[in-house]
N, C-alpha and C positions, 0 to 999 in steps of 0.2 A: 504493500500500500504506500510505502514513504516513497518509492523508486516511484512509483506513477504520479503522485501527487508531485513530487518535484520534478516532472515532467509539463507539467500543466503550463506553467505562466511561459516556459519557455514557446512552447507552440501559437500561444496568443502572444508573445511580443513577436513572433514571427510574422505571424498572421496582418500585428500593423504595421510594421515597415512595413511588408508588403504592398499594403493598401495605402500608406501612406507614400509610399515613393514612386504608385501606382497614379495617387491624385497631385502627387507634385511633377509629375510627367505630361498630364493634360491639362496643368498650368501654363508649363511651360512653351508648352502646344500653342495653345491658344494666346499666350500673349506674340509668339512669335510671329502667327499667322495674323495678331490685329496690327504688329509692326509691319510687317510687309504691307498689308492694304494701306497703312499710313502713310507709307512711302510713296508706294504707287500714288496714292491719292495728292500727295503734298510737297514731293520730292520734286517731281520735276519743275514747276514756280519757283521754289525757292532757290533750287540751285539754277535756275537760268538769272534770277535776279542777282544772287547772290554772283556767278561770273560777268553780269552785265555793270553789278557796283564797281568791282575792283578791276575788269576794263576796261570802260568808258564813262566808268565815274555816271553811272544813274544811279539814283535811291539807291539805300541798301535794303536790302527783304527786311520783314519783319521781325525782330531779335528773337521773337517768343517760338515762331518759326521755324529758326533756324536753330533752335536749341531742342525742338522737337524732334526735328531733324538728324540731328545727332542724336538723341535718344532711339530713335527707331533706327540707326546703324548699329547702337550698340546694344539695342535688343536682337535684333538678327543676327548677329556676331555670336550673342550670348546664346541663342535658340542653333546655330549651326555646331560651337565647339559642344550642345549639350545632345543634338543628335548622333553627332561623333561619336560621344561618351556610350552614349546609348547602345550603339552599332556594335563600337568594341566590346561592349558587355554583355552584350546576345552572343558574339562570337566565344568570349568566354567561357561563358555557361555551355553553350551548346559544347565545346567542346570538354569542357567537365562533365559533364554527363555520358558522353560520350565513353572518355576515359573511367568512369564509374560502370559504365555496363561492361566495359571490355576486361576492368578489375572482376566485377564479381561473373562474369561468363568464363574467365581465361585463366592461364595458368601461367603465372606473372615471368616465368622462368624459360619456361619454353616455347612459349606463348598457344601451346593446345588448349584444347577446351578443358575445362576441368570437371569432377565428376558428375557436380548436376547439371552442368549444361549438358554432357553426354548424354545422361540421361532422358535429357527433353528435346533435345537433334537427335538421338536415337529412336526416341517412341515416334518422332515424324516421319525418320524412314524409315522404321519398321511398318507403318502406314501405309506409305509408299509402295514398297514393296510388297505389299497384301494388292495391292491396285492395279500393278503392272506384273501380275504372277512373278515377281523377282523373289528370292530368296535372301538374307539379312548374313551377313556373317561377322560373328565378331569374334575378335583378337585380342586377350589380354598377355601383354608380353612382360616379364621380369628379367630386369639385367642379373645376370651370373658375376657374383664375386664384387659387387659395387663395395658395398660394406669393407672390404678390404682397400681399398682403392683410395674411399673417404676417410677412415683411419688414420692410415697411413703418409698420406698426402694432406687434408684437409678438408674442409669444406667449400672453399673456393674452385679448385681441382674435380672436386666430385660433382659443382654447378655448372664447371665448364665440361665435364665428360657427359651429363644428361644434356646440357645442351646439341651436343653433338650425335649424341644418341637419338635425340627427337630428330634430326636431321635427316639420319639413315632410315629412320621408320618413316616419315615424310615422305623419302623419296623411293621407300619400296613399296606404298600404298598405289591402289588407283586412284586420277586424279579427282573423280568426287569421291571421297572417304572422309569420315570423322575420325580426327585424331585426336586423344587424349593423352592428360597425363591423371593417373586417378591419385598418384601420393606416392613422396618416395620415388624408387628406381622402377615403381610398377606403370605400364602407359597400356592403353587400350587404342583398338582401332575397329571400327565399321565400315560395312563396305554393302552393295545389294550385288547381287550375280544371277546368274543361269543357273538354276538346279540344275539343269541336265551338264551341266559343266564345272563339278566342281574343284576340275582338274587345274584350275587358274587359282584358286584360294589358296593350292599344296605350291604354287610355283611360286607364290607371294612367300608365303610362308621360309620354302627354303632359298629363296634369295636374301629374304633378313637376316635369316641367320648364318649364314656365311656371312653377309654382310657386317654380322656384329661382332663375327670371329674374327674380325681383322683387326690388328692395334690404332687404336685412339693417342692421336694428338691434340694434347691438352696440358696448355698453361705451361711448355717447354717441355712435359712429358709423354714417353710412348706409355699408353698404358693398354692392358689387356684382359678384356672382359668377354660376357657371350652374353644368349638369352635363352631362356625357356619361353617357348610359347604356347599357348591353349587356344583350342578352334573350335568354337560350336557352330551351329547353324540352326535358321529360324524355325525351317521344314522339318524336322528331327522335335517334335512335341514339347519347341521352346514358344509359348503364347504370349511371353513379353521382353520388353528390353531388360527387363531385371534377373529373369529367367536366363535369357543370355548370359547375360554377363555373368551372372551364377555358374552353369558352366564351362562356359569358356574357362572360368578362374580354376575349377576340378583339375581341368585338363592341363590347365599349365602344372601344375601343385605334381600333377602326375609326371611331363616331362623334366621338372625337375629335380623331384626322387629317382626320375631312368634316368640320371647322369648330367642334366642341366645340357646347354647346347642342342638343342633340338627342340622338335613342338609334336604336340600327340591334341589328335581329334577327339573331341566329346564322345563319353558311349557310357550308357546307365550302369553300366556295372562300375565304372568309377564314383559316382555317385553310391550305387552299397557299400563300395570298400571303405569311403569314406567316412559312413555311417559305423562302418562296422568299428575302423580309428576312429573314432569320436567315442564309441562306447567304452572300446578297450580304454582309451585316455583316463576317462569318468574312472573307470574299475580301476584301473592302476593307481589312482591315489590315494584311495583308500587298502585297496592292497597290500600295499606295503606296511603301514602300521596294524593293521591285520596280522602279519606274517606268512601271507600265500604267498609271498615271492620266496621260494625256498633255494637252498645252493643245493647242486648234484653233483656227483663227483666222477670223472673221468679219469681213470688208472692211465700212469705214467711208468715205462717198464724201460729195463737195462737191456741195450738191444745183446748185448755181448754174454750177460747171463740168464737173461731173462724175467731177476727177479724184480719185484713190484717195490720201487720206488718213492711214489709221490701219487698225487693228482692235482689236475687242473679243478679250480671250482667255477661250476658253470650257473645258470639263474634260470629257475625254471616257476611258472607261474601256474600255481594249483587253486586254479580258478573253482568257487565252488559250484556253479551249473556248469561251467563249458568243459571240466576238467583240464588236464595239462595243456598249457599254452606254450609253445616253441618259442624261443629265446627273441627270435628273428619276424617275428612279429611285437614283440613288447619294448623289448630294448633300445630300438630306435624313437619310439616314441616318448620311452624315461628320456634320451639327453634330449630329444627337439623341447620338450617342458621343463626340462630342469629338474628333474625325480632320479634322474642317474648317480646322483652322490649320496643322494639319501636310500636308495636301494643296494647300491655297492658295498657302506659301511654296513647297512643290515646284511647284507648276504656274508660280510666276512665275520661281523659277530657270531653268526648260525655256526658258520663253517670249522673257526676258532674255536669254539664252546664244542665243539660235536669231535674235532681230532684231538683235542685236550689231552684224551689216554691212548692216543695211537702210538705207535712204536716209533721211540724219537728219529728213526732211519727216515722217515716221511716225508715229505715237504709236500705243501700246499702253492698252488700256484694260483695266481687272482689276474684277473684282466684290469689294468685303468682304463678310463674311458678317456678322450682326449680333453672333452669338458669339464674332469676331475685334475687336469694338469692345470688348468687355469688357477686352480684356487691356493692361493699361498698358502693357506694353514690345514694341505690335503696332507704331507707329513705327520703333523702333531694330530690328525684326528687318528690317523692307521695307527699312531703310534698307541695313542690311545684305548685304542680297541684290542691291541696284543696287549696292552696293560690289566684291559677289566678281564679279558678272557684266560688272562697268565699264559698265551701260547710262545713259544721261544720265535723270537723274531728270526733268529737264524735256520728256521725250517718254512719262512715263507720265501716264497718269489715273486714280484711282482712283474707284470707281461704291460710293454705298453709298445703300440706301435708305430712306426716310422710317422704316418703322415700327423700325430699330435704333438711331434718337435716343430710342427712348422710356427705356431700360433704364437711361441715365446719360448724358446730356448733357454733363455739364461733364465728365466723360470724351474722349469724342468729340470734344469740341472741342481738348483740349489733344494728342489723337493727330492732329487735321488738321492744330493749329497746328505740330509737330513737321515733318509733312511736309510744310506749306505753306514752310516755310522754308528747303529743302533743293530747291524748285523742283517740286514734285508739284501736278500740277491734281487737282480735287475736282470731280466731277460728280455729281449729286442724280438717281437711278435712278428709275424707274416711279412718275414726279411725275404727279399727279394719282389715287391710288390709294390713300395714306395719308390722316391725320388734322393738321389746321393747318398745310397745306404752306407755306404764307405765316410763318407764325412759323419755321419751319426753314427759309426761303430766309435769316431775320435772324439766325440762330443761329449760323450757320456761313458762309466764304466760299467759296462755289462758284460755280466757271468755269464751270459747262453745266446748262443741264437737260434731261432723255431724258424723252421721254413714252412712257407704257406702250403696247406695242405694242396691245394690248384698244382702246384706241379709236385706233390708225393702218389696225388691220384694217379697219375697218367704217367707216372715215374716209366713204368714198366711197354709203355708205350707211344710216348713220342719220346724222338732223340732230344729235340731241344729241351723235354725238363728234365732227363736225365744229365746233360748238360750242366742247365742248370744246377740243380742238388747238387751233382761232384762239384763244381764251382765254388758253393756255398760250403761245405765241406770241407776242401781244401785250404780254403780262406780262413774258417776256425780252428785249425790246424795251424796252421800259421800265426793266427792271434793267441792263440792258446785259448779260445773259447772253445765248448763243448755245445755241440751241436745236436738239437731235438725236434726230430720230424713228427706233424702235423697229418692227419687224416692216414693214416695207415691202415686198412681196411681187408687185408689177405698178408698170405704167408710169403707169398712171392716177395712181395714189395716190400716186408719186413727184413728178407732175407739178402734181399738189395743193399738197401739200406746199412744192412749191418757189415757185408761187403767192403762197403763204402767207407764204412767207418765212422758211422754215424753212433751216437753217445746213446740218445734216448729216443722212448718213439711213443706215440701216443692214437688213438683210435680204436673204430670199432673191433678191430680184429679180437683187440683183448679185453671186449666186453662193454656192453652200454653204457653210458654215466648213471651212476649210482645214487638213491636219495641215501640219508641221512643214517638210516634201518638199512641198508640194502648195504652202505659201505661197512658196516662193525659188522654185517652177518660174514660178509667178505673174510674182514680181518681178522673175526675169532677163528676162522678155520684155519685161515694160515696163519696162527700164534704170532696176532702181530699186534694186541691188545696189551698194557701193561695198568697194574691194578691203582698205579697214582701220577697224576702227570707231572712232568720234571717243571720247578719253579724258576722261571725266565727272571733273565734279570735286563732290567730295561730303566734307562737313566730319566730325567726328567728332560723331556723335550716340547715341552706347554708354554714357555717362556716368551717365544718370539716366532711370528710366523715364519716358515721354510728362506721365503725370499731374501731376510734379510740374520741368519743363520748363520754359520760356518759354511763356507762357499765354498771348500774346499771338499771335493770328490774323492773320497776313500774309497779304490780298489778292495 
């Protein structure tokens, strides 16, 4: 109520300037126009009198006259510089208003339309196209890897790269298209076509994205992004522009989970799978403090003797209607929310509390996740957790893979060196799959390398991952790291493997991952149970987060 009441007077003192600059305008008017007829009317006498006084000396005109005279010059005077005034100030406004619709229709930046005018130029051509049997297609496209770009460069950088980007989208459109930008590195685009044709929509499509595959010059730098695109269309049971754009956005969401750089067409089963991650989402956060996310264990074996080692601890979700949920459907959706650190630490409590009286030979192996390396004080929580569980630091390993050194390195390094210190081995996960794996063998000290199960599968069948593997092999040999193959699944490939000279090996061959009940029933038969667990001794490391720690990497 106080916002609108102090609203009020302002509108009515609007209201009389208006009116009042409105009646001092056909003041102005009107005295000008009785000045001119006075002119007309009196002008010409007087000034013939007035040249005939001071040429030939007759009478001079009448004083009263001739000062009238001058008054109606200098009313007309006054009535033309106030026309003037006037003219410029139509121009003004006109063009303020002007620049006011093109504010609130546009997108100040790239100067596309922005989302609600698309909205409202979209609903007219999808109109349109109802009228001239054309069909509607719309484009929502997202730039690949902006975020990094803006970062790392700035915000000026990342206004000159979208500029540039609206440019190429511009100029890969047809020339009647709506182009937008909706927010962000996200832009959309409409277009009407030939149903029977909509082989022109796929050629739009993959010239953009080549087109955005190419490096951007901006602000003196080459920089290098892509796009995912999403393609619906109106004919396919979309009834409105909202509806569109709804899918079109699915479809991107989906080309850029299949690898980003590319665009994938609307189809209703994306739409379920969506529904179906949206529910899993919901269940997963309550899940977890639940305790249905439970760890299962994967047997870890000495290829050279055979006998049972370690395991990997894996995250399996004992959902209570849909039963077990595969890792590969949950997991991805913990780090896109931010549930991946909180599901991690609980699976290693479980796991820690559950090997507690396993046979000290054991070791436990954990995945990080690379959104778990981001966090300065992910040391001092793990440390934590082998504190409350008493498990001997020196029987875990932690697994983390090549592409989460990229995000912060000297990060990463001061959370190993934290753990390295406290007795934690570090193994380098699905080596041979990232980018400079040789600079990240030097970057960090790690006890092990695992080679990606992708070339242990097909070990025994193409040359190049056998290749491969002896490569990797070789190489930890050389480093004096010990070397542990991934997805080992037969005897053959085991037998390779060990050939090879490979350390350790892990897979189905030697049996399913194990819950919680399933690993102790394992290890009472092979007397690998002991009746009290040995008391870890673990320093205080709660002080100070990782980053700013003893920087120093203990081997």
């Amino acid at each position: 109520m106080k916002g609108s009441n102090s609203g009020m007077p302002l509108d009515i003192d609007n209201d009389r300037t208006e009116r009042s600059g409105a009646g001092s305008d056909l003041i102005t008017g009107a005295i000008s126009v009785a000045a001119i007829l006075m002119f007309v009317g009196t002008g010409s006498s007087v000034l013939s009198k007035t040249l005939r006084h001071y040429l030939e000396g007759a009478a001079p005109a009448d004083r009263t006259l001739v000062i009238a005279l001058l008054l109606n010059v200098a009313l007309i005077l006054f009535g033309w510089r106030r026309h003037r005034g006037l003219s410029n100030e139509v121009r003004i406004r006109a063009a303020a208003e002007e620049r006011a619709q093109m504010l609130a229709s546009r997108d100040p930046l790239t100067g596309f339309l922005n989302r609600r005018s698309l909205a409202e130029e979209g609903a007219a051509m999808f109109v349109r196209g109802q009228k001239r049997r054309k069909a509607m297609a719309m484009m929502i496209i997202d730039l690949d890897h902006f975020k990094t770009v803006n970062d790392m460069h700035g915000h000026a950088v990342g206004d000159a790269l979208l500029r540039a980007a609206a440019g190429e989208i511009a100029g890969a459109m047809p020339p009647i298209a709506l182009t937008a930008r909706l927010g962000g590195d996200e832009f959309a685009c409409a277009f009407l076509f030939d149903p029977q044709h909509p082989d022109l929509i796929e050629r739009i499509a993959e010239k953009l994205v080549a087109q955005m595959a190419q490096p951007f010059e901006a602000e003196g730098l080459r920089l290098h992004v892509s796009c995912s695109v999403g393609i619906a269309r109106s004919d396919f049971d979309c009834q409105s522009v909202d509806s569109l754009m709804r899918s079109a956005d699915i479809a991107m969401y989906v080309a850029k989970k299949s690898g980003r750089n590319r665009y994938a067409w609307f189809d209703h089963s994306m739409e379920r799978e969506l529904q179906t991650r949206n529910e899993l989402e919901n269940g997963l956060r309550t899940a977890i403090p639940r305790g249905e996310i439970v760890p299962y264990f994967e047997q870890q074996v000495d290829l050279q003797t055979g006998k049972l080692i370690g395991f990997e601890v894996l995250a399996r979700w004992e959902h209570p209607t849909r039963g077990l949920i595969s890792p590969e459907l949950f997991i991805p959706i913990a780090e896109e929310t931010g549930l991946i650190a909180e599901m991690s630490l609980s699976l290693m409590h479980q796991a820690f509390n559950a090997a507690r009286d396993w046979d000290s030979s054991l070791s436990l192996s954990v995945n990080i996740s690379p959104i778990q390396l981001r966090d300065a004080w992910l040391a001092q929580k793990i440390i934590k957790v082998l504190t409350e569980t008493r498990f001997p630091a020196s029987r875990l390993e932690i697994e983390i893979t090549e592409s989460s050194l990229f995000d912060n390195l000297s990060l990463a390094q001061s959370i190993v060196g934290s753990l390295k210190n406290q007795g934690v081995r570090l193994a380098l996960d699905d080596f041979g799959t990232g980018y400079s794996s040789l600079a990240h063998l030097r970057a960090l000290p790690f006890d092990r390398i695992k080679i990606d199960k992708s070339f242990v599968i097909s070990l025994n069948e193409s040359a190049d991952s056998a290749a491969i593997v002896n490569a990797i092999v070789s190489l930890g040999e050389s480093l004096n790291l010990p070397i542990t193959a991934e997805g080992v699944e037969d005897e053959a490939i085991a037998a390779r493997l060990k050939a090879l000279g490979c350390a350790k090996a892990q897979g189905w061959h030697y049996g399913k991952p194990l819950s919680v009940s399933g690993a102790r029933r394992l290890l009472a038969e092979r007397r690998l149970l002991v009746q009290a667990p040995v008391e870890p001794v673990v320093t205080d490391a709660f002080e100070q987060p990782a980053i700013i720690q003893d920087q120093r990497l203990a081997r």
